[in-house]
N, C-alpha and C positions, 0 to 999 in steps of 0.2 A: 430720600436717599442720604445714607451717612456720608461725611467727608472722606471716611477711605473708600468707601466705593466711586464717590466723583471724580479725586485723585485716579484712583485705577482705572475708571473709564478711560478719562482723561488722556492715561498715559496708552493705554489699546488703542485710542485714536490715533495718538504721535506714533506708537507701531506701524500701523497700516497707512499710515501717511509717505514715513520714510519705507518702506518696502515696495510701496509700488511706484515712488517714483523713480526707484533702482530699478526697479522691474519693466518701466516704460522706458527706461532709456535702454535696457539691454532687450526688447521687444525683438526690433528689424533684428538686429545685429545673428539672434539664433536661429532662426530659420536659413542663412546661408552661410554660417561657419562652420568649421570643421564641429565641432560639435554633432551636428546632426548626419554624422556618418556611422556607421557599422559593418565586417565584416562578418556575412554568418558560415558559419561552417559546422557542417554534422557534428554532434555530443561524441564523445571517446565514449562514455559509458551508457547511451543511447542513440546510434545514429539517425534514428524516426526521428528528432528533435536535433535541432539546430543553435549553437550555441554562440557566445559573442559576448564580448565587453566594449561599453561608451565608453568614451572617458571624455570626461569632463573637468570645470575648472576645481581647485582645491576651495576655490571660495569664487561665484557667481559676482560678487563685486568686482574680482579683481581677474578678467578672463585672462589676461595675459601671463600670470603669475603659474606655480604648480599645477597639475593634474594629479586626478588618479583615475583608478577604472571602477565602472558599476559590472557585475554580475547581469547577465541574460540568457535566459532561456524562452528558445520561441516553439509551441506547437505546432508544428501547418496544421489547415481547416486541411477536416477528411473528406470534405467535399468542395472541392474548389469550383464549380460552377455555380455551389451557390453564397460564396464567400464575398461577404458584407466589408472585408478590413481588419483591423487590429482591433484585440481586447487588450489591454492593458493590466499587468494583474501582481499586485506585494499583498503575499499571502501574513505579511503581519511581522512582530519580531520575534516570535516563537520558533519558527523554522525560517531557513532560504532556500535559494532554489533546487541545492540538491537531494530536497524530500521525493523532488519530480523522479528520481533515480533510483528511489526506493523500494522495494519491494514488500520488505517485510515489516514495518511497523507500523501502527494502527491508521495513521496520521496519514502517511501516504494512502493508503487504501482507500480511505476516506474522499481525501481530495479526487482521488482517479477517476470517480465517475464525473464528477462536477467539470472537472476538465475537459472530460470527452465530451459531453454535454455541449459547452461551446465551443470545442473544434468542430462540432457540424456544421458550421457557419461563418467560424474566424479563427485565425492565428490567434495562440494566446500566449501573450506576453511576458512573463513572472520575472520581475526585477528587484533584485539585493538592494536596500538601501545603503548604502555609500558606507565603507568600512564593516559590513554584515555578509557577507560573503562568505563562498565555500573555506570552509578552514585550510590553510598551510596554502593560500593564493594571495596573491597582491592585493585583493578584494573582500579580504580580511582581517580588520586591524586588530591587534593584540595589547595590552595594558600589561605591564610588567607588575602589578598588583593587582589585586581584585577587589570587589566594593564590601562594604560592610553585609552581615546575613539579614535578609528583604525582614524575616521578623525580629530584628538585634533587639528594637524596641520596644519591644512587649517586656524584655526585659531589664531597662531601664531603670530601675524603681529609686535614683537619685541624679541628681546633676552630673554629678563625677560619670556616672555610665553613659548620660544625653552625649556630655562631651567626647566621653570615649569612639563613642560609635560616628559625630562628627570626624572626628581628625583620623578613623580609618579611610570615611568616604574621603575624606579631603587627600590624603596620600597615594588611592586610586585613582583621583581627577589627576592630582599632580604628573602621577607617571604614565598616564595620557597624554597628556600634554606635551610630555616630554618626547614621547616615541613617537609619536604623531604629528607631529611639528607640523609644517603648515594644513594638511589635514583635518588637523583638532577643532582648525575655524568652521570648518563644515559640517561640523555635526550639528544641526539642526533643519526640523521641516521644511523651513525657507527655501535653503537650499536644495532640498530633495525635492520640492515641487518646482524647483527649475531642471533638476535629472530630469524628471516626467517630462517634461515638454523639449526637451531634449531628444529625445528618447521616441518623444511623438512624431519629431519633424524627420527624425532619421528613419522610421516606420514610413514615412511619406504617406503622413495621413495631414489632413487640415485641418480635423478636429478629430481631438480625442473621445474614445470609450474606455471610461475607466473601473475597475472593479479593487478598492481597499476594503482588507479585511483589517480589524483587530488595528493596532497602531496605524498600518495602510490608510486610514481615517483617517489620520491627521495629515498625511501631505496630503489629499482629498481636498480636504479643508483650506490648504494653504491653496493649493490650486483652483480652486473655486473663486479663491478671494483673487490671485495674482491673476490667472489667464482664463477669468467666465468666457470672454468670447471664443474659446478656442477648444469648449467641451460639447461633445457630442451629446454622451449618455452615459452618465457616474449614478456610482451604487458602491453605497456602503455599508458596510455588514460591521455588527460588531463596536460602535462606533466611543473613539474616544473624544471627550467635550475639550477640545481646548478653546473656547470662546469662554471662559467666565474667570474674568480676572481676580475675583475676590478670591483669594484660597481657600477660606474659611467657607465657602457659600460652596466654593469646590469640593469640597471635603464632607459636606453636609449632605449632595447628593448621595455619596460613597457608602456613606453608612447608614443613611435611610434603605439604602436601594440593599445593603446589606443584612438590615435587622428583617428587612419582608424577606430574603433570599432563605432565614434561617426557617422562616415560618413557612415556606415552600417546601424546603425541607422535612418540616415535621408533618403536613398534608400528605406529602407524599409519603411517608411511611405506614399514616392512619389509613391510605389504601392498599397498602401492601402486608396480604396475609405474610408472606415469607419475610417480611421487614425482621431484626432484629431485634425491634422495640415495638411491634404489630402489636395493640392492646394497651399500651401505655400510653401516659401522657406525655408525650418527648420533649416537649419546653419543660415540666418537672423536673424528668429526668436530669435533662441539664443544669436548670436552676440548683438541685441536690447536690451537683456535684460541683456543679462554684463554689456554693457553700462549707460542701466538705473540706473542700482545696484553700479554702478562707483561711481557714484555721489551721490545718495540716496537710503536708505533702498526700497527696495518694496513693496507695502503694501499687506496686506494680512487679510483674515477675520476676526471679532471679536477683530479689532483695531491694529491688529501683523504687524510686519514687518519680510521685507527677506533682512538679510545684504548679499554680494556679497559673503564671503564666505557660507556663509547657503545656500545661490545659487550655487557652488563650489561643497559643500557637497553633496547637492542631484542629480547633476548630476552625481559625482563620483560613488553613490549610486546604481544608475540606467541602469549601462549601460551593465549588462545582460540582456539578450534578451529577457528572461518573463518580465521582467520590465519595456519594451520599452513600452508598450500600459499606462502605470500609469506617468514614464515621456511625450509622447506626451500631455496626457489630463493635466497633470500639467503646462509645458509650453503653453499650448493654455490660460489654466486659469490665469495664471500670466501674458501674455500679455493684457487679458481685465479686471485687475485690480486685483486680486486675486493668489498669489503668495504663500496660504497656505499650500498647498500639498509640499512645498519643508522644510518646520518646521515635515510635519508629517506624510507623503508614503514612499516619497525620500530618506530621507538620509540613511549615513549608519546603517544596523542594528550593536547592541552589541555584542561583540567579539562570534566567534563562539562556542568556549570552556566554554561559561557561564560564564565568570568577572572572576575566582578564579581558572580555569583550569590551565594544563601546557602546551596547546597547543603554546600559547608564545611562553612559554623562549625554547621550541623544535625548533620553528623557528628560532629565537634567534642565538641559536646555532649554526646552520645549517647555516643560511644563512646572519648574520649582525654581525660578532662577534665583527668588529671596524665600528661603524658610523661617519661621518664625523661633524665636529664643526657646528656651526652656520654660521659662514662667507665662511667657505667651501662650506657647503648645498647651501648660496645664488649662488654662481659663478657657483657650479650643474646646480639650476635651469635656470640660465639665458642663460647656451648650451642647456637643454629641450626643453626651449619656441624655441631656434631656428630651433627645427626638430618639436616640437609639438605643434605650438603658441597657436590653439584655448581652447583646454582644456587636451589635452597629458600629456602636462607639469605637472601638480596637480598631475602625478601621483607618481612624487619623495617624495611630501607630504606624502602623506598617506602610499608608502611603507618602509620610515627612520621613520615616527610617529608608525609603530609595534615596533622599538626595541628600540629608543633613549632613551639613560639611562640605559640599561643594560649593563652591565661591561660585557669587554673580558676575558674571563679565560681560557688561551689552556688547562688545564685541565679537559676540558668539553666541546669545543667548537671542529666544526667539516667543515670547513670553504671552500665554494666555490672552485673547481679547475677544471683543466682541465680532463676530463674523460681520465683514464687509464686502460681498458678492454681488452686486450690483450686476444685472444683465446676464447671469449665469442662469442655464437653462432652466427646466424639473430636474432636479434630482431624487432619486430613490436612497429610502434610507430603511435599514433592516433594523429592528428593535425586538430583542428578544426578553421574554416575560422575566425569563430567569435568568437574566447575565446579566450577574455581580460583576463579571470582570470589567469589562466596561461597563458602566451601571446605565442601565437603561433612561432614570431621572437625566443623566446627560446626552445620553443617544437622541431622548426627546428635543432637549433643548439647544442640538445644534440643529435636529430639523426643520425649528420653528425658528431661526434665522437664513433659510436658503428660502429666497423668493419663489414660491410655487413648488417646494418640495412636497413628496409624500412621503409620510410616515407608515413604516409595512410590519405592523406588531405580528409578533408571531410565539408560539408556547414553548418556543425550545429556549435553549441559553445561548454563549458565545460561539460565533462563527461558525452559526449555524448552514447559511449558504455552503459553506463550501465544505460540512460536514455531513451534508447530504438530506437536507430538508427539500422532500421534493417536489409539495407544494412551493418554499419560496424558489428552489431552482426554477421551477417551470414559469413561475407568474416574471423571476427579473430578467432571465435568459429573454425571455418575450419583449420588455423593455429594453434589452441591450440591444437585439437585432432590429431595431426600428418601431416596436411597436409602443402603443401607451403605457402611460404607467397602470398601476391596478388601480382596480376602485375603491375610491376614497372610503374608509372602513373595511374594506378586506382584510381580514385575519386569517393568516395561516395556522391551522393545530399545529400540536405539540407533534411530534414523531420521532426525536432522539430520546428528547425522554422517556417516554416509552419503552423503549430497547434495553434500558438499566434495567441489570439483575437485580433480586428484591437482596443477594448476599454479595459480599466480593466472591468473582470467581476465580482471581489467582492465589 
């Protein structure tokens, strides 16, 4: 082991050190505080559902100091004679709770079965992480700036730009900070895995069942580490690694799990007559047009050009698996001369939190609290390219371009370590073939630090459960309501992907 990794351990140790023994002294104290109250009363824009805000401390160190409120939405079980308790359920930082309210876009659709699914048995729970809330409520914090664009980086191509794209995130921390005053301290997992148990004793349950999707993993995680004795049955879908403290070693799962995600990709075309590029060779293809783009812009309709990172960008874009039918036809049309779709399908969309969110500096927090220099990042990337050459590599870009520029402050930052769960049940942990987003190399390797966990691979991509795989609904639904976990080597097939058009259909 090299000296920064022993350093880094090191300091994951003194993390988990000083965190749970804030956590053992604030143990008694949550279970009979006002904390663990809630008023629920019928949804104004559903009254089948039942709605409510915790509130809690602005900072879990300091109970005495600020509050604010978390978002809740509760389903009742449709069958209450044979209702088991509370599920527990943060569908991630992509959406809040009021997807539940949804009707018409894709996203809600999706979830609604999965839902219904466990209300045949439980209440289910779906709670805002602290400042992610319904927009225009107290349970929605707003940033008077926005962060830098998720791919600024790809565009970089000198110091002057590294910097540049620094001191916008830094200006977005800043006026967080600012409008968030005592708030700001809370943005981190830490703290959100004390919401959950909050949240659990006010449910009047003694132990939790809990279901994180997508970021939901990471208070998972914290909660695992802070309160094993106090978990029923967790299951997490989707999962983000925050136990590995090296960055670099962070960073390296990312774009392994990215450079196989592109070669899924190109599989999946060579079985699809209707693909775009059905008959060709799709690594080529794209190699070709790197190449092209080496040398000169691309052209594109209505006089445009595609510079090589604009080509960069909407591959990075694209490479979840609804998106693969809008990249093939894009690379087919910029090989005959037409390279426009990657100015305006492709690339990335804008930050998921809407420009002014806190979902950031959450991240931030949690998972980059020291970035690495400029000249550092370069020597990064040049070990990337040598595990990831074809396009892997881009993916240190774009996950140093979330936070560079925001300042470390251990008094709010909540920092990568090695998971320490001692006495914490089996938990279930969902691992999808083809989810780049959480990369599944780290899905693994947080499973193989929870004592008796099982790993439940399965052939779709991200958040998959609760996008309606109904293999994994059936097998974790079964382990939420009391039953075992599945058997060890159980694989669910593929069934989302599948359902991809071989074209875009909008």
């Amino acid at each position: 082991m090299t000296r920064t990794k022993l350093i880094a351990a090191a300091l994951g140790v003194a993390v988990v050190a000083v965190t749970m023994t804030v956590t053992q002294q604030l143990g008694a104290a949550e279970e009979r505080n006002a904390w663990s109250t809630v008023d629920w009363k019928p949804c104004d824009r559903d009254p089948k559902m039942q709605c409510a805000r915790l509130i809690v401390p602005a900072d879990w160190r300091r109970t005495d100091g600020p509050t604010l409120p978390v978002e809740l939405v509760k389903v009742p079980a449709r069958k209450p004679e044979q209702r088991i308790g509370s599920v527990v359920l943060n569908i991630g930082s992509g959406h809040n709770t009021s997807i539940l309210f949804e009707k018409d876009i894709p996203e809600a659709g999706m979830l609604r079965p999965t839902i219904d699914k466990l209300t045949e048995r439980a209440d289910v729970v779906v709670f805002d992480q602290r400042g992610l809330g319904r927009p225009d409520t107290p349970t929605s914090f707003r940033c008077p700036k926005g962060p830098a664009p998720l791919g600024g980086l790809f565009f970089a191509t000198d110091e002057a730009a590294w910097r540049a794209h620094a001191e916008r995130n830094a200006a977005y921390d800043a006026s967080c900070r600012e409008a968030l005053g005592a708030s700001y301290t809370g943005l981190n997992s830490w703290q959100i895995a004390h919401d959950v148990d909050a949240l659990r004793a006010a449910l009047g349950e003694r132990k939790l069942r809990y279901v994180g999707n997508s970021y939901g993993t990471v208070y998972g995680q914290a909660y695992a580490e802070l309160f094993p004795e106090r978990i029923d049955r967790m299951y997490l879908d989707g999962v983000a690694d925050h136990t590995q403290p090296v960055f670099e070693d962070w960073l390296r799962n990312y774009a392994v799990a990215m450079e196989r995600q592109f070669d899924r990709f190109r599989d999946w075309c060579v079985l699809r007559k209707g693909c775009p590029l059905y008959g060709s060779d799709v690594a080529q293809v794209w190699d070709d047009l790197v190449a092209r783009a080496s040398k000169k812009p691309l052209p594109a309709s209505g006089g445009k050009t595609v510079s090589l990172q604009q080509l960069h960008n909407g591959l990075m874009g694209s490479m979840p698996p609804p998106k693969w039918p809008m990249l093939a036809e894009g690379m087919a049309k910029a090989r005959k001369g037409d390279a426009g779709d990657f100015l305006t399908l492709l690339p990335f969309p804008s930050r998921g939190d809407g420009g002014g969110g806190v979902m950031s500096v959450l991240l931030c927090h949690d998972f980059m609290p020291k970035q690495p220099t400029y000249q550092e990042f370069l020597a990064i990337e040049e070990r990337l390219k040598a595990v990831a050459p074809r396009m892997g590599w881009l993916e240190g870009r774009f996950e140093v371009s979330r936070c560079l520029g925001v300042p470390d402050d251990p008094a709010v930052t909540y920092p990568p370590h090695p998971l320490r769960a001692k006495g914490v049940p089996p938990v279930l942990v969902g691992i999808g073939e083809v989810d780049q987003n959480t990369n599944n190399l780290g899905a693994a390797h947080v499973a193989s630090q929870l004592p008796g966990a099982r790993a439940f691979w399965h052939g779709d991509g991200h958040a998959a459960y609760l996008a309606g795989n109904k293999c994994l609904r059936e097998h974790v639904n079964r382990y939420l309501f009391g039953g075992p976990l599945p058997q060890d080597g159980l694989r669910c097939p593929a069934e989302l992907i599948t359902k991809i058009p071989d074209r875009p259909t909008g």
